[in-house]
C-alpha angles and dihedrals in degrees: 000000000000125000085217138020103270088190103062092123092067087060108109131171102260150194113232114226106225141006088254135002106334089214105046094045077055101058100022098257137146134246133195105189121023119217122182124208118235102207094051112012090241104159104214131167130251127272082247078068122094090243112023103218104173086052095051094045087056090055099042096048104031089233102138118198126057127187130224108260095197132111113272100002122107109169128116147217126228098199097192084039101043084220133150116198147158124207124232 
């Protein structure tokens, strides 16, 4: 595990692309957490979700930090790293 996200240059400002996770509003299903990706904008759910979305779109489009959708909550995760980190 880093000491530091090796992978800040992939965060972008970013449009998320749904009002909740993309997949699951898809196929009908549920979420419990939203994470949206900083290098897409993809909106996923949390691996406490049924289908982790926001997991499985890491692994299936190399992009490698997400940031907590919810409500007063800022941090981010850095997957490749296993890092867990807030800006400024």
């Amino acid at each position: 595990m880093a000491e530091t996200c090796t992978h800040l240059d992939t965060i972008h400002d970013v449009t998320p692309s749904a009002q909740g996770c993309e997949d699951c509003l898809r196929s009908g299903g549920s979420w419990v957490h939203l994470r949206l990706c900083r290098e897409c904008g993809h909106m996923g759910c949390c691996d406490s979700s049924p289908a982790k979305h926001a997991t499985a779109h890491v692994h299936s489009t190399g992009h490698p930090i997400v940031q907590s959708a919810e409500p007063g909550e800022s941090w981010f995760w850095c997957y490749p790293d296993e890092l867990a980190f807030e800006l400024g």
